[in-house]
C-alpha distance (Angstrom), angle and dihedral (degrees) to the residues before:
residue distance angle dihedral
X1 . . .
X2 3.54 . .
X3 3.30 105.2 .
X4 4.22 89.8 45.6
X5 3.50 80.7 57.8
X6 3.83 101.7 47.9
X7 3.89 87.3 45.3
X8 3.85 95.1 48.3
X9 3.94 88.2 52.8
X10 4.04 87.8 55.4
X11 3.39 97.3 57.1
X12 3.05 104.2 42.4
X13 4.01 85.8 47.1
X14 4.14 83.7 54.8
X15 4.06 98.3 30.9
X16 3.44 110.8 44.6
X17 3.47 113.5 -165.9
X18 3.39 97.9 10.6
X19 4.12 103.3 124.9
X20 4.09 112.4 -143.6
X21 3.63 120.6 -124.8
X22 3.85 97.0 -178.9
X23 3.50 155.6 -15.0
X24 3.51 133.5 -136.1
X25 4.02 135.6 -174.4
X26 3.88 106.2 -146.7
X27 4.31 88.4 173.3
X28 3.61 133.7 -137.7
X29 3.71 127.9 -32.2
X30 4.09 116.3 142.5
X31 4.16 81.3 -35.7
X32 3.55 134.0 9.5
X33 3.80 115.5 -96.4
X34 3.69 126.0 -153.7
X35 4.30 116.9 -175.5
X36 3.65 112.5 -145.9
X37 3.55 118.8 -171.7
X38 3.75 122.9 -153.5
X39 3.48 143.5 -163.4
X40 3.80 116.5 -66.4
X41 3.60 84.1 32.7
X42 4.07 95.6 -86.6
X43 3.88 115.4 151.7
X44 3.93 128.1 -132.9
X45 3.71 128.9 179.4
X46 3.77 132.5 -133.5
X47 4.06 109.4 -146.9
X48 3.40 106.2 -174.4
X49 4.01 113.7 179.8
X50 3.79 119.3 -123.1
X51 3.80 115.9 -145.3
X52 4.43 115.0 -116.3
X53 3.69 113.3 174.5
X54 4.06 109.3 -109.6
X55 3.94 89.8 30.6
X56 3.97 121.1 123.0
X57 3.25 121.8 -119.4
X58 3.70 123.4 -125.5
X59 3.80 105.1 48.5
X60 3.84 88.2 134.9
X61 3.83 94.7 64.5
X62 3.80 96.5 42.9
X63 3.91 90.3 61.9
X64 3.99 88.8 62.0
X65 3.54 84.4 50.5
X66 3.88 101.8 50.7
X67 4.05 81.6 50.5
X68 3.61 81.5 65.5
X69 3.40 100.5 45.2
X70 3.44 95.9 52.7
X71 4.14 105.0 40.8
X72 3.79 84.2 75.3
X73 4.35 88.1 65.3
X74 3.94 91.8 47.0
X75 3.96 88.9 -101.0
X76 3.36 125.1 149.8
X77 3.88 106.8 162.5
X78 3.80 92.2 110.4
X79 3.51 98.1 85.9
X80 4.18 113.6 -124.0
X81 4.02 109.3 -81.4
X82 4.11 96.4 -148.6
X83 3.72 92.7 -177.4
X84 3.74 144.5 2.8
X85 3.45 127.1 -152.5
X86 3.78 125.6 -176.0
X87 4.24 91.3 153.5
X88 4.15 95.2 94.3
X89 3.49 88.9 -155.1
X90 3.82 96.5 119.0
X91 3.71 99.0 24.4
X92 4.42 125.9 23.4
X93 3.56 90.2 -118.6
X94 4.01 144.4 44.3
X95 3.33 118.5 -90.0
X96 3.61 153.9 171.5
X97 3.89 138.9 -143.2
X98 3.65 116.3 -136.6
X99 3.65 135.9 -172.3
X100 4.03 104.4 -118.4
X101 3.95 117.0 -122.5
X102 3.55 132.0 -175.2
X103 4.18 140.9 -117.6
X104 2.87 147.8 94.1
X105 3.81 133.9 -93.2
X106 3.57 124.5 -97.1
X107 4.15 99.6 -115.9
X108 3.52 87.1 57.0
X109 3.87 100.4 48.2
X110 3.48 80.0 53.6
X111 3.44 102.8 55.8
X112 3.54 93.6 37.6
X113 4.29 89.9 55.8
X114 3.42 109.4 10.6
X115 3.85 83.1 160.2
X116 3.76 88.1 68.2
X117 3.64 94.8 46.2
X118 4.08 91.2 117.4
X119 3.38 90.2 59.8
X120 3.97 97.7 41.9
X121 3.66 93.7 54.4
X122 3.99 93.9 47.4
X123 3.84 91.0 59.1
X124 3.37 85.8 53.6
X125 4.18 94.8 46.5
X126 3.65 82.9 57.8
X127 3.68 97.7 55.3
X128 3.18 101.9 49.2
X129 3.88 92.0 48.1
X130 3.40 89.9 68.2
X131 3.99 96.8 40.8
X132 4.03 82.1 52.1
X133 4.09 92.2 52.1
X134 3.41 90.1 65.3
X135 3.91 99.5 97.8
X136 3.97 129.8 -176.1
X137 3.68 130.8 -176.8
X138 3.54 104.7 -94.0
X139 3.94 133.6 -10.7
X140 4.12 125.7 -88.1
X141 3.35 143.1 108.0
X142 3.93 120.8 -92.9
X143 3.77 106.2 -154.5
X144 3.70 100.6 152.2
X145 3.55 93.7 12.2
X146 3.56 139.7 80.8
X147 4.00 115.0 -81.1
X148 4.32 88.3 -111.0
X149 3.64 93.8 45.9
X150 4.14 104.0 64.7
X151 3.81 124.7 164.4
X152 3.68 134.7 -168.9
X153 4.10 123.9 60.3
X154 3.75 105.7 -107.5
X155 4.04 96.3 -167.9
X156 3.51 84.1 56.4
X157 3.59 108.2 48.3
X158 3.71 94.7 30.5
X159 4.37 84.0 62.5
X160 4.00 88.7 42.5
X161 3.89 98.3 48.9
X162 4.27 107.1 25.9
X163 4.00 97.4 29.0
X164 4.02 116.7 32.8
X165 3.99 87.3 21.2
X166 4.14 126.0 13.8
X167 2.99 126.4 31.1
X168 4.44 93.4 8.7
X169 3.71 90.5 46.7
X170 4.05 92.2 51.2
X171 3.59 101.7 50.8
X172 3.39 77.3 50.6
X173 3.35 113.0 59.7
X174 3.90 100.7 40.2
X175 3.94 85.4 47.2
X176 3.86 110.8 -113.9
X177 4.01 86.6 131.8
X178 3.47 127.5 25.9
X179 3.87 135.7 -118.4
X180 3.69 91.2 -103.3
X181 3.80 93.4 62.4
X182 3.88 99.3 32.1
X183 3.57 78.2 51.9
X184 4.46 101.3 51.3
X185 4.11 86.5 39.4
X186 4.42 88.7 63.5
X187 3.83 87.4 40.6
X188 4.13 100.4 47.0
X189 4.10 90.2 39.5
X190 3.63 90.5 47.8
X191 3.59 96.8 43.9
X192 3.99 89.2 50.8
X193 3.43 101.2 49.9
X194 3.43 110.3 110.6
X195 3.84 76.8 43.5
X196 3.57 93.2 68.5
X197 3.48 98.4 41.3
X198 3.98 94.4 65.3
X199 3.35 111.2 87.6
X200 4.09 138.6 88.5
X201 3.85 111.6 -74.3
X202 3.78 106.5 -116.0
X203 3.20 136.4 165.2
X204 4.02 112.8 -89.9
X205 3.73 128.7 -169.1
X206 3.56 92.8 -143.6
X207 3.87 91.0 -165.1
X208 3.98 100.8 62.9
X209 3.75 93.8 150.9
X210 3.99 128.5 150.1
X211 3.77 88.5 -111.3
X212 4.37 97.4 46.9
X213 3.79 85.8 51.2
X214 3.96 118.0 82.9
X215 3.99 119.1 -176.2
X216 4.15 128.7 179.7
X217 3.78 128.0 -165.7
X218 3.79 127.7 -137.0
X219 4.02 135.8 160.2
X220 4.14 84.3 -70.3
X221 3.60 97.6 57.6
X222 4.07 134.5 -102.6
X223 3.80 121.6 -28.5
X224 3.54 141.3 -179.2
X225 3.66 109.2 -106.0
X226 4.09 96.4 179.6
X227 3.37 144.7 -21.0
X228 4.17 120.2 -139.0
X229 3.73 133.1 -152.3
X230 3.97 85.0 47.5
X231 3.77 85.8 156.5
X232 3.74 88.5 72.3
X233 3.96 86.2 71.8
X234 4.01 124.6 133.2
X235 3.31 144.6 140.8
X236 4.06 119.3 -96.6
X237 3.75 138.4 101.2
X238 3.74 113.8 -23.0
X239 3.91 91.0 -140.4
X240 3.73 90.7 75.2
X241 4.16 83.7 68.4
X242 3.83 90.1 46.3
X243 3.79 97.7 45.5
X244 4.15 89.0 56.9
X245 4.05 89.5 43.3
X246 4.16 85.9 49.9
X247 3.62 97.2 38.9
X248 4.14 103.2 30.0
X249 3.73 116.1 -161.1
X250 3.79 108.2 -125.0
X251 3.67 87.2 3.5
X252 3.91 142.6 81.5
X253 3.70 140.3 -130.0
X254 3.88 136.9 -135.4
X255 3.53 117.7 -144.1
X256 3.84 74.7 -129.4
X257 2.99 98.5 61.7
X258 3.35 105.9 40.5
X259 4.36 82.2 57.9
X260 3.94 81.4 62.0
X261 3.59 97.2 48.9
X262 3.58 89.0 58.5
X263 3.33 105.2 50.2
X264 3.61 88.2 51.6
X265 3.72 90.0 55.6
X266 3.36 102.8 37.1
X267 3.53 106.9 -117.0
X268 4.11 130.6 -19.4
X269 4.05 127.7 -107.2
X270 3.63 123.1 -113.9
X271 4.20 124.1 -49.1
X272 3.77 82.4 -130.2
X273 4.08 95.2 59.4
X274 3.56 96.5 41.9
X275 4.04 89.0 50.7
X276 3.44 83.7 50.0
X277 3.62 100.4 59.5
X278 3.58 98.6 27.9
X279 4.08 88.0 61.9
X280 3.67 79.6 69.0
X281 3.24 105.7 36.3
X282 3.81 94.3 52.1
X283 3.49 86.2 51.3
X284 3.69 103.4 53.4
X285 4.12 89.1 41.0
X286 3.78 83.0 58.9
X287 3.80 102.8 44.2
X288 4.05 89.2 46.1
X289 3.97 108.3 -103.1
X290 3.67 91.4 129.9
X291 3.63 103.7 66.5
X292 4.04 92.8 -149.4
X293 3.65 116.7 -179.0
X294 4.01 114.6 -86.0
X295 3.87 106.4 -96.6
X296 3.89 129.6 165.1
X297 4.33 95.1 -101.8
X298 3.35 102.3 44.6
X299 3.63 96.5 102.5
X300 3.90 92.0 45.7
X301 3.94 84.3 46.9
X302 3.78 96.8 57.6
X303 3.36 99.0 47.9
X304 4.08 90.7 49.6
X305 3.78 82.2 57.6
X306 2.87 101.6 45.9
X307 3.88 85.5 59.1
X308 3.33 91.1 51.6
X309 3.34 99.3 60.9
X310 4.04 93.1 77.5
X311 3.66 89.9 53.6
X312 4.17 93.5 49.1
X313 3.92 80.5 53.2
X314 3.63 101.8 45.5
X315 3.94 84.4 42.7
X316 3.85 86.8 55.5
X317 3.56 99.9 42.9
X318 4.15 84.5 57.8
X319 3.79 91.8 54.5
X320 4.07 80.4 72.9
């Protein structure tokens, strides 16, 4: 009762006038996340941020500005933020109001129409077309900046913490891959660096995952409703969002499909770069950074990729 409390007394602190029809407690999963219904039946949802030791702060403010970012391209798949809130007077932790939209996630459209899997996965090429065509001057993240003015280097880091250490080191070290491979995944990265690091800053989703995706259908065709983990944003190489969409943790992909995607997109980077960053990804998918939903395969799933992550190598060490 507490916490309906608490979360009544926020929106009405960021709604005025609004009257509240009902509360409900939908628990913890990456945030916590409160529905409020309002009058005339419209939907809103209390994000409230849930504290993990070696997470940034400031996730809820960089949604609002992604919603900026993206009005300019027509795109409206990050749903409204109608109030942020980083005071904790009302509530313990940050948090955000957000107008509620519908869908349903990607995996299950899948499953649900695998026949129409073509057509799925060329909505989603278009979106993130448009996501990726927003450009900036250089890469970084902005939390507690402004969106223009990023800092860190994420090719950098991202080789530091998830490939020599992380993620690498981990599967490592309780033996899921051996030495050998731990090993050729330091060299390869390191070796392609600078490779990585030329490309147009964009911004990059960094989260583009069969369960952060949400599509509809209606007489037009499939659509992207919204897109989830938005506070994952930054600017860096759009091929990290492609190599996730072409090689889905806890997911698969249809050569089909993937011939959708691309037409969507308009094209596909290098095999080279999306090796690259699936090494990692496949990696951190399989040593749990991800935090995917609990489903009945994942087990099976990470230890397929983590098979796979010898062949990605060997196929990158044949590129030359």
């Amino acid at each position: 009762m507490e916490l309906q409390q608490s979360i009544r007394e926020a929106v009405r602190r960021h709604l005025p006038g609004r009257r509240i029809e009902g509360v409900r407690d939908r628990g913890v999963w990456v945030r916590h996340l409160v529905e409020v219904t309002l009058d005339g039946g419209e939907e809103v949802l209390v994000k409230m941020a849930v504290p993990r030791p070696g997470w940034l702060e400031g996730g809820e403010a960089i949604e609002r500005d992604v919603a900026g970012l993206l009005a300019p391209q027509g795109l409206t798949v990050v749903p409204a933020v109608l109030a942020v809130d980083s005071s904790c007077e009302v509530l313990p932790q940050p948090y955000i109001i957000q107008a509620k939209v519908g869908g349903r996630r990607l995996r299950d459209c899948l499953a649900e129409a695998p026949g129409e899997g073509a057509a799925i996965y060329e909505a989603v090429g278009r979106v993130y077309a448009r996501i990726h065509a927003v450009h900036n001057d250089r890469d970084g993240l902005w939390n507690g900046s402004t969106p223009r003015e990023p800092w860190g280097a994420p090719t950098d880091y991202m080789y530091q913490a998830e490939i020599v250490e992380g993620s690498g080191r981990q599967a490592l070290e309780a033996g899921r891959i051996s030495q050998e491979t731990h090993a050729l995944a330091v060299r390869l990265w390191g070796e392609n660096l600078d490779y990585l690091k030329a490309h147009s800053p964009a911004l990059v989703h960094a989260s583009a995952f069969p369960w952060t995706i949400y599509l509809d259908r209606d007489d037009r065709g499939w659509r992207v409703t919204k897109l989830t983990s938005v506070g994952d944003f930054l600017w860096w190489d759009p091929a990290f969002d492609v190599a996730a969409l072409r090689y889905p943790p806890y997911g698969e992909m249809e050569p089909a499909w993937w011939e959708g995607f691309v037409r969507g997109y308009g094209g596909e980077p290098e095999r080279r770069r999306l090796l690259l960053y699936a090494v990692m990804q496949r990696l951190c998918a399989a040593m749990g950074c991800y935090m995917q939903p609990e489903a009945p395969g994942n087990a099976a799933w990470r230890e397929r990729a983590l098979a796979e992550v010898g062949a990605m190598l060997e196929g990158l060490r044949a590129l030359g």
